[in-house]
C-alpha positions as CSV (number, residue, x, y, z in Angstrom):
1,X,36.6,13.3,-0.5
2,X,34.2,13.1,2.3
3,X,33.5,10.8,5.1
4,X,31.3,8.4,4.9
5,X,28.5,10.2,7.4
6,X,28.3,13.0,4.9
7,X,27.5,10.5,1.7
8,X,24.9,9.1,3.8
9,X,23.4,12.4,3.9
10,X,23.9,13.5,0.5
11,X,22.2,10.1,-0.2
12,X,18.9,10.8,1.4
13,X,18.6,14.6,-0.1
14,X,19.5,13.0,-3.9
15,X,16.6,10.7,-3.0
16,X,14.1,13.1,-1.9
17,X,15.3,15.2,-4.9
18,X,14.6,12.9,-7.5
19,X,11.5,12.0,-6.4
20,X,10.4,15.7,-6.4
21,X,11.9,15.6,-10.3
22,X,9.0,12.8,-10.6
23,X,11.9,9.6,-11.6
24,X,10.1,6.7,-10.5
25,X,10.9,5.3,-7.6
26,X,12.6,2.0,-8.1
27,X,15.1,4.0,-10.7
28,X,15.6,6.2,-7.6
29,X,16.4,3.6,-5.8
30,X,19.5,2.2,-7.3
31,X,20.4,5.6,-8.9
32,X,21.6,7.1,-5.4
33,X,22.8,3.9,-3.9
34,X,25.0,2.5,-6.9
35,X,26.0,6.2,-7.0
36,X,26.8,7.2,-3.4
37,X,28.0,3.5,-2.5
38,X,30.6,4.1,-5.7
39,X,31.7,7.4,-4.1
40,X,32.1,6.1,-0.5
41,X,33.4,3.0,-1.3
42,X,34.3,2.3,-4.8
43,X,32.8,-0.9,-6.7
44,X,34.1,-3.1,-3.7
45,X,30.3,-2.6,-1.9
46,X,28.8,-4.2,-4.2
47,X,30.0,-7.3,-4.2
48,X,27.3,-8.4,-2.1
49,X,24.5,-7.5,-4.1
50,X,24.2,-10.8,-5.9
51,X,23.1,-12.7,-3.2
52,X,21.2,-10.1,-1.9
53,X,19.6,-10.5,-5.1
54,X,19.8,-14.1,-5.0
55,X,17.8,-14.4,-1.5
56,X,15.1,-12.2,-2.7
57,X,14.3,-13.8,-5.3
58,X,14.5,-17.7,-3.8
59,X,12.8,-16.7,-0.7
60,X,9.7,-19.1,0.1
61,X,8.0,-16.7,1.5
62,X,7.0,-14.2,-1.2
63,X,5.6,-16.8,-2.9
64,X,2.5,-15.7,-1.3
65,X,2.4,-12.4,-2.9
66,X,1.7,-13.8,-6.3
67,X,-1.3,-16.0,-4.6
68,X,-2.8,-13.7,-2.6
69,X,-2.2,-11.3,-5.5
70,X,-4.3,-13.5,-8.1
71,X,-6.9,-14.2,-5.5
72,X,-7.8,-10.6,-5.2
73,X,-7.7,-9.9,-9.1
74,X,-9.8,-13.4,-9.8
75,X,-12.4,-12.6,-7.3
76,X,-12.5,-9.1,-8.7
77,X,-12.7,-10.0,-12.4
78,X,-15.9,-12.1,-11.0
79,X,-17.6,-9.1,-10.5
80,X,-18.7,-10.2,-7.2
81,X,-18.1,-6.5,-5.9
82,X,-21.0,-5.8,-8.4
83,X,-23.8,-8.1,-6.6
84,X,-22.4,-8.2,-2.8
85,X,-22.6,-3.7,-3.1
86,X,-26.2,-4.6,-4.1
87,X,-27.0,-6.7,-0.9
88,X,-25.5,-4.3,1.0
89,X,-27.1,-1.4,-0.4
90,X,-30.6,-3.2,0.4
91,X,-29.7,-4.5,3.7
92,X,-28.8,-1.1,5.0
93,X,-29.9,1.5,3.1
94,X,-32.8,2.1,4.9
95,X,-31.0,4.0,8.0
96,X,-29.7,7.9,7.8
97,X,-26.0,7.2,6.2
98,X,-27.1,3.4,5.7
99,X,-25.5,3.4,2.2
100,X,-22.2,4.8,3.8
101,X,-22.1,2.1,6.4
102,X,-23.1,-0.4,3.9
103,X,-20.2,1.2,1.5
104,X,-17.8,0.7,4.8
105,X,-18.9,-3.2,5.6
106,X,-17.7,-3.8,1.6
107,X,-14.8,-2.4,2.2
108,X,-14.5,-4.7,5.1
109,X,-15.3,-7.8,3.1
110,X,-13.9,-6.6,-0.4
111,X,-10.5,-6.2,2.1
112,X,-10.3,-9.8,3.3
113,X,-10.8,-11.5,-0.2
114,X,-9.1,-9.3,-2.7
115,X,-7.0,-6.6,-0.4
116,X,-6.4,-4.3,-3.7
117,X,-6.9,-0.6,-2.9
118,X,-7.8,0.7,-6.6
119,X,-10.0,-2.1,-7.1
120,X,-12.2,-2.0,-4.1
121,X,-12.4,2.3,-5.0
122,X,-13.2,1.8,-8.7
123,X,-15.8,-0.6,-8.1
124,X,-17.4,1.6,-5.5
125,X,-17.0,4.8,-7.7
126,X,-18.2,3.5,-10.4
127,X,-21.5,1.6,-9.2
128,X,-22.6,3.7,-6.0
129,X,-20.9,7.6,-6.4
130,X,-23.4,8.6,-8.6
131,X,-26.4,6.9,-6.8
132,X,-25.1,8.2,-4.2
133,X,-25.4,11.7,-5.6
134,X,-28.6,11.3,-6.8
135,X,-30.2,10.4,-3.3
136,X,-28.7,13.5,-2.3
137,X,-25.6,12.5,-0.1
138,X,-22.9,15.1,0.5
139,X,-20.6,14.6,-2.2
140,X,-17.6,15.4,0.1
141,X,-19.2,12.3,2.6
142,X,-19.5,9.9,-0.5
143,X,-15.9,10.2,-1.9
144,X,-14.3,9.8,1.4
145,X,-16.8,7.0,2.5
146,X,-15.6,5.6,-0.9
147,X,-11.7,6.3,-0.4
148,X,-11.7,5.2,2.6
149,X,-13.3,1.8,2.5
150,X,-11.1,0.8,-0.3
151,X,-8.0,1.2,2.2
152,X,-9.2,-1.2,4.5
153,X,-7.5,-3.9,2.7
154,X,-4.5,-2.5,3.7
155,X,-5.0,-3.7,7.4
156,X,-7.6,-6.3,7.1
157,X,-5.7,-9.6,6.5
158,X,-4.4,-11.0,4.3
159,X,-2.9,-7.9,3.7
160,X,0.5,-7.2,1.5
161,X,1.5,-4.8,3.8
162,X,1.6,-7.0,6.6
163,X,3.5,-9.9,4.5
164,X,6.7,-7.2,4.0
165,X,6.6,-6.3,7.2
166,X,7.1,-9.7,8.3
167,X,9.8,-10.1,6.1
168,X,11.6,-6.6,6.4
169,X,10.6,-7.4,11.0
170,X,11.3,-11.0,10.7
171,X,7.9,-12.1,12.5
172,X,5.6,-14.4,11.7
173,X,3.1,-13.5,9.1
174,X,0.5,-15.4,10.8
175,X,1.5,-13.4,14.6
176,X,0.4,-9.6,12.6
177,X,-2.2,-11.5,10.7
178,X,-4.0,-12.4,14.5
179,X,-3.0,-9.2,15.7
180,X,-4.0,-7.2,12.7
181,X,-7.9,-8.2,13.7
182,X,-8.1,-5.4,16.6
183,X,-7.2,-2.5,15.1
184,X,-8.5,-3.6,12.0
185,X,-12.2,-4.1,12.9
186,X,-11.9,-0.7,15.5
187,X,-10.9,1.5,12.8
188,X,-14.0,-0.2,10.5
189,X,-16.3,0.7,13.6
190,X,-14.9,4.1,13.9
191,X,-16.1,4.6,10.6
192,X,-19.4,3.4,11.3
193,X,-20.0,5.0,14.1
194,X,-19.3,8.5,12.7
195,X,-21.6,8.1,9.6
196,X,-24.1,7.0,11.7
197,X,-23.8,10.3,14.2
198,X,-23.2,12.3,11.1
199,X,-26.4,10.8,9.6
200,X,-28.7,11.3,12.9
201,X,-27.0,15.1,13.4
202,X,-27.5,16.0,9.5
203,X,-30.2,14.0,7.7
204,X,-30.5,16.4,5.3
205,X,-26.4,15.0,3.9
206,X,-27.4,10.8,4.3
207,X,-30.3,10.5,3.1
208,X,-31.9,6.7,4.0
209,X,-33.0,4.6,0.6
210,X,-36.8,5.3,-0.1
211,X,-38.9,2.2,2.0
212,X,-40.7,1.7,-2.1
213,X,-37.5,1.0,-3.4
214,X,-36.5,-1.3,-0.4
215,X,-39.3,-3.6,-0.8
216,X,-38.9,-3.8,-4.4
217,X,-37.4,-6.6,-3.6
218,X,-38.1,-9.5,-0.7
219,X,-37.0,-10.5,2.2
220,X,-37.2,-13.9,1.1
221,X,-34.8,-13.2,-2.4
222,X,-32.4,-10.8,-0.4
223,X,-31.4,-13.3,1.7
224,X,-31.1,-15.7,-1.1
225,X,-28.7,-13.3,-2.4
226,X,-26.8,-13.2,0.8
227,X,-26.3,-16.6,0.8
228,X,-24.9,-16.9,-2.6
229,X,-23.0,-13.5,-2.8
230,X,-21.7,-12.4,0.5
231,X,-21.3,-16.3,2.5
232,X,-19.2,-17.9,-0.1
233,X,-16.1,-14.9,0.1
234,X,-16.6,-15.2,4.4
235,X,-16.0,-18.8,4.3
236,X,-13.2,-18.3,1.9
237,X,-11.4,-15.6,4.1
238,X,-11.9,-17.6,7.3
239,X,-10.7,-20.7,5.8
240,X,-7.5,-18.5,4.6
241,X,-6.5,-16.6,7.6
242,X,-7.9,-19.7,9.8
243,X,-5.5,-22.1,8.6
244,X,-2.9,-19.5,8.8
245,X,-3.5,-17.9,12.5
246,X,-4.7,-21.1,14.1
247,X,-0.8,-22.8,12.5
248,X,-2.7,-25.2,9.8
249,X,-1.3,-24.1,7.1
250,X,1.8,-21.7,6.4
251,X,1.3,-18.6,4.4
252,X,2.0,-19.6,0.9
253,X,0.1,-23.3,1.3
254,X,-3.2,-21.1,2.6
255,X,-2.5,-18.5,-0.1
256,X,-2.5,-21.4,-2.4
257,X,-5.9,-22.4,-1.4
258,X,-7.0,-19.0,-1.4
259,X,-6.3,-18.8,-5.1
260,X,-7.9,-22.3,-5.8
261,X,-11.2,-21.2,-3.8
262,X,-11.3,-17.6,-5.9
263,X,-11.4,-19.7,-9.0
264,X,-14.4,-22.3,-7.3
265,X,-16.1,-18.7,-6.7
266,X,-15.8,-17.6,-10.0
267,X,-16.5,-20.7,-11.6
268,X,-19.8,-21.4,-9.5
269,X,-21.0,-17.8,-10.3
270,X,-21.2,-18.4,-13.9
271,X,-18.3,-16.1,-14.8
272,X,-15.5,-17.9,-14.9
273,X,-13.8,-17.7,-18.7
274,X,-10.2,-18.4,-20.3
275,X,-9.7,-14.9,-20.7
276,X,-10.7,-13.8,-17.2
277,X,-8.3,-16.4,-16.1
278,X,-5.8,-14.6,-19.0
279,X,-6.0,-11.4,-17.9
280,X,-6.0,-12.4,-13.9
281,X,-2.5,-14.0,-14.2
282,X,-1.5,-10.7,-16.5
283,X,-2.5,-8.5,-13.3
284,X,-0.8,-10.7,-11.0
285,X,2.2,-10.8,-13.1
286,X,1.9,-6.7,-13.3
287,X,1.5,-6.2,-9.6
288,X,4.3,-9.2,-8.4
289,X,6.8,-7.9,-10.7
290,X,6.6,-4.1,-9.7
291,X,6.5,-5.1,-6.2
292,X,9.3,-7.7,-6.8
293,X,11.7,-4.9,-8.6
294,X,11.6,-2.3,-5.6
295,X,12.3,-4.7,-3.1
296,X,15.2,-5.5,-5.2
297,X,16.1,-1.8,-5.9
298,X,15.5,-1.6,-2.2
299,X,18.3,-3.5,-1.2
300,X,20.9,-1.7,-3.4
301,X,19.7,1.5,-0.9
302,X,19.8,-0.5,2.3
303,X,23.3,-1.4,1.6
304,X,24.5,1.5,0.6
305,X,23.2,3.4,3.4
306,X,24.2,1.1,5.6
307,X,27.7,0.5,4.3
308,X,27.9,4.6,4.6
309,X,27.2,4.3,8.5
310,X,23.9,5.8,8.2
311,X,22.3,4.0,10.7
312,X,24.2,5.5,13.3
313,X,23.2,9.0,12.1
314,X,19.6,7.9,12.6
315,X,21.0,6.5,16.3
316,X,22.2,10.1,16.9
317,X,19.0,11.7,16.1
318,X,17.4,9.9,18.2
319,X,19.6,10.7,21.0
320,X,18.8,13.8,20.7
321,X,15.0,13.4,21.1
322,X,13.1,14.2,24.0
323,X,11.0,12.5,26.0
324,X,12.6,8.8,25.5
325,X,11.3,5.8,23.7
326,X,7.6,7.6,23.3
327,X,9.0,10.9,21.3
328,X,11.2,7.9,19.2
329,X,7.8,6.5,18.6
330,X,5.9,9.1,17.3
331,X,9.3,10.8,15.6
332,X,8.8,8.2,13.6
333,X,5.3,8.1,13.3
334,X,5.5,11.7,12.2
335,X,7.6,11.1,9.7
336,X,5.7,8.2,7.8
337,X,3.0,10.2,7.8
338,X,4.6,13.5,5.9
339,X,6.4,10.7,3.4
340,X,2.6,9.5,3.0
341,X,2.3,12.5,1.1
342,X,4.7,12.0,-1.6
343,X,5.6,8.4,-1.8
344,X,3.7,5.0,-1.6
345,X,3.6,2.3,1.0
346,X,6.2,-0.2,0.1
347,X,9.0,2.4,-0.5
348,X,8.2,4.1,2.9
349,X,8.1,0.0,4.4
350,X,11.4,-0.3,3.2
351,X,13.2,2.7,3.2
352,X,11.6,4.4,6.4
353,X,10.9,1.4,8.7
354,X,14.4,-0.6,8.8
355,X,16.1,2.4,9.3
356,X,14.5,3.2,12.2
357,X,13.0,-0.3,13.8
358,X,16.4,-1.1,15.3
359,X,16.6,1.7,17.4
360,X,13.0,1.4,18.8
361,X,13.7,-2.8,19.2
362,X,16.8,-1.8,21.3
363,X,14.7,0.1,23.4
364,X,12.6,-2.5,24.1
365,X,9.6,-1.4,22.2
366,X,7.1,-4.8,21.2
367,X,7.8,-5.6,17.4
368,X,4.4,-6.3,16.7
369,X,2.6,-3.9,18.1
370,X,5.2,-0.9,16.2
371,X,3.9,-3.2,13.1
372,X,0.1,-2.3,13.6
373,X,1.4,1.1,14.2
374,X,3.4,1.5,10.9
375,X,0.3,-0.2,9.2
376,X,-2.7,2.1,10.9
377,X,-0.2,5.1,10.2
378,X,0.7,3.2,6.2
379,X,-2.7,3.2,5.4
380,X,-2.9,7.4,5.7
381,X,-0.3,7.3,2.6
382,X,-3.7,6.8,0.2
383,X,-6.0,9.0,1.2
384,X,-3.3,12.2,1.7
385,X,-2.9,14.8,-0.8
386,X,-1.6,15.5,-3.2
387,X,0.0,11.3,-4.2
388,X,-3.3,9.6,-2.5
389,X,-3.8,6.9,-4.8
390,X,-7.5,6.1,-3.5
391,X,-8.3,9.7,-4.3
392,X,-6.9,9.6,-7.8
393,X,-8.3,6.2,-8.1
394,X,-12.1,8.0,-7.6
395,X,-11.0,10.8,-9.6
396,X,-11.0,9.2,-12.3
397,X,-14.1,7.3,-12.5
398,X,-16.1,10.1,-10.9
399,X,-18.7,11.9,-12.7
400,X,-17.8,15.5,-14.1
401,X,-19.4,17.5,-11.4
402,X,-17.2,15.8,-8.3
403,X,-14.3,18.1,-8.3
404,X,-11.0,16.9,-6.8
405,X,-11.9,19.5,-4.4
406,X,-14.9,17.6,-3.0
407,X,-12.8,14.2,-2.7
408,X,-10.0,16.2,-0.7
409,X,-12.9,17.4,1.5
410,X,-14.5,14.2,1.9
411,X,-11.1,12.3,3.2
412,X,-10.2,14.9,5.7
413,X,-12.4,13.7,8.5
414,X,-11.4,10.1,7.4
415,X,-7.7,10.8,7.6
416,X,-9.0,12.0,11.4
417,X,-9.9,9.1,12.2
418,X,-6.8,6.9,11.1
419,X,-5.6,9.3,13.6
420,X,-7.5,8.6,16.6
421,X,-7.4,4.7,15.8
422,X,-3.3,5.1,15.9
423,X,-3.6,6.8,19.1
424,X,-5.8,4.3,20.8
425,X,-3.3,1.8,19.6
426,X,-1.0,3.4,20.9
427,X,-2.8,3.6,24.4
428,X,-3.9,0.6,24.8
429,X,-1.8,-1.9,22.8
430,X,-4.1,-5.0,23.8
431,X,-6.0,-4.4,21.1
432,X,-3.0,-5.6,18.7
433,X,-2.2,-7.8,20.9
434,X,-4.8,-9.7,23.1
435,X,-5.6,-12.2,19.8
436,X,-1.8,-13.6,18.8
437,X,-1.6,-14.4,22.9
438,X,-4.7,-15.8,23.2
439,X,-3.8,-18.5,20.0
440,X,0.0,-18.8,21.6
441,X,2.0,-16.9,19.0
């Protein structure tokens, strides 16, 4: 009845539309591609799907979701967030917005070992919002410090988003590992640096840890602790991404021993039981398989779309943009961003970014620096309103007198700030990309 162009269309506004209706993404997925494929091109399409299907599910590579995956529940079942917040909490709690900054460096750390958004919040809302509130921080500044230290995982490596990127790019996981480091660590010490000027400029909201309670316990016992809390999960992450960036080891091997050294952590620390281990390879099995089934209902979309010419509609639009390759750029940018809103990471990552990547990789445009854009611009996807998982996350282990009100204040500023660390990136791309040339990838 129509032409293909036009299905394509339909396609995208069924999608959006069902999502609106709240059906669940994956569903939404092969709803409107079996459907719209059918009426373009009858059952013929989809003769491909099985070994679409088929290479999904053998490829090597995503072997090291389930790794990584069960390294960050097993080290999180430890409850080593429980004693390393402690440390921190000692080590800088003593300056105006110390605990924030201390709440920052453990999202730093909690993102290189376990990478898992709604763990790394939870912990923190659970052991330090109240504190928090009691010392008489802002409640706005705690919840975003809070929300926002839990998405660092998403750009620290090993990060998940960065292994489907490298698949849906076809790059190197250990090149955006490297160059993940820069922008990683900048938007860390953008965070710093504004709770620190915040702290200096209004006391009265950061209040520093009373110097009695500091000393209540010593020097010589704190950095006991250090070594035995916050040492073992640095030499775990640099062994990991080591092997990886400097060519050791491939991805799944140093995954492997990722997972074999969060089990050495737990067991050392006392806390290692069969039913931690039981309920760490449930989780695993929970996260791979939901992550597993979109990418699969992803692909009955992408060929779909595909098959209905829709790529050259998004060619078209383009065309049509001014200002060359940079309005492409932040077209797309722009448009992550508002999908942020509404839908999570990995459906934007593969509904969003392979439509538009060929266009920008004709144009010339580096592959992995657009990667640490789409991840600096992914991350956003959490902390925006009204689908943020980090703020329903803190929601709902916040105390009855933080209103979702205060936790949409508090992330505004910190949602800023993803914003001026994308455009820095985008000005200077060296700092994506100075590491993976300086190790030869």
């Amino acid at each position: 009845m129509f032409e293909p162009q036009t299905y394509a269309i339909l396609m995208l506004v069924g999608f959006f539309l069902l999502l609106m209706l709240g059906v669940p993404v994956a569903t939404t997925l092969a709803t409107v591609g079996f459907v719209f494929g059918y009426l373009g091109f009858g059952d013929g399409l989809f003769n491909l799907l099985p070994a679409r299907f088929f290479g999904i599910v053998a490829g090597y590579q995503w072997m090291a979701i389930p790794l990584f995956v069960f390294m960050g529940v097993m080290l999180e079942k430890s409850r080593l967030a429980d004693d390393l917040l402690d440390v921190m909490g000692h080590i800088a709690g003593g300056v105006r917005g110390g605990m924030g900054v201390g709440i920052i460096l453990f999202g730093v750390l909690m993102g290189a070992t376990t990478g898992i958004v709604g763990a790394t919040v939870i912990t923190l809302g659970l052991l330090t919002l109240p504190t928090l509130i009691k010392r008489g921080y802002d409640k706005g500044i705690a919840c975003g410090a809070i929300c926002a230290s839990g998405t660092l995982g998403q750009i620290i490596p090993p990060s998940l988003i960065l292994i489907l990127l490298s698949d849906i790019m076809q790059l190197s996981v250990g090149t955006l590992f490297a160059a993940a480091v820069g922008p990683g660590l900048l938007l860390s010490g953008i965070y710093i640096v504004y709770l620190l000027v915040r702290g200096w400029l209004q006391p009265e909201l950061m209040p520093p840890i009373p110097e009695e309670e500091r000393n209540a316990v010593s020097r010589r016992e704190l950095w006991r602790r250090f070594w035995k809390v916050v040492v073992p999960p640095i030499m775990l992450v640099v062994s990991v991404l080591g092997s990886i960036v400097g060519g050791i080891a491939a991805p799944t091997e140093a995954a492997s021993m990722g997972a074999v050294g969060a089990v050495l952590i737990t067991v050392v620390s006392g806390r290692f039981t069969l039913k931690t281990l039981k309920d760490v390879a449930l989780e695993t099995s929970k996260i791979t398989a939901i992550m597993m089934f979109i990418l699969m209902t992803a692909q009955v979309f992408a060929l779909s779309f595909r098959g209905l010419h829709g790529e050259d509609l998004i060619t078209r639009m383009f065309e049509l943009l001014p200002g060359g390759v940079n309005s492409d750029i932040w077209f797309m940018m722009a448009l992550i961003f508002v999908l942020g809103f509404f839908i999570e990471w990995i459906e934007i990552s593969y509904i969003a970014v392979p439509l538009f990547m060929p266009v920008l990789l004709n144009q010339g445009v580096d592959p992995v620096w657009l990667a640490m854009l789409i991840t600096v611009n992914l991350q956003s996807s959490f902390l925006t309103p009204p689908f943020g998982w980090a703020l329903f996350y803190l929601k709902g282990v916040a105390p009855p007198d933080v209103t979702i009100k205060d936790i949409y204040r508090g992330v505004v500023p910190f949602i800023a700030m993803q914003g001026v660390t994308l455009l820095l990136l985008f000005f200077y791309p060296q700092i994506a990309l100075w590491l993976p040339k300086a190790i030869g990838w």
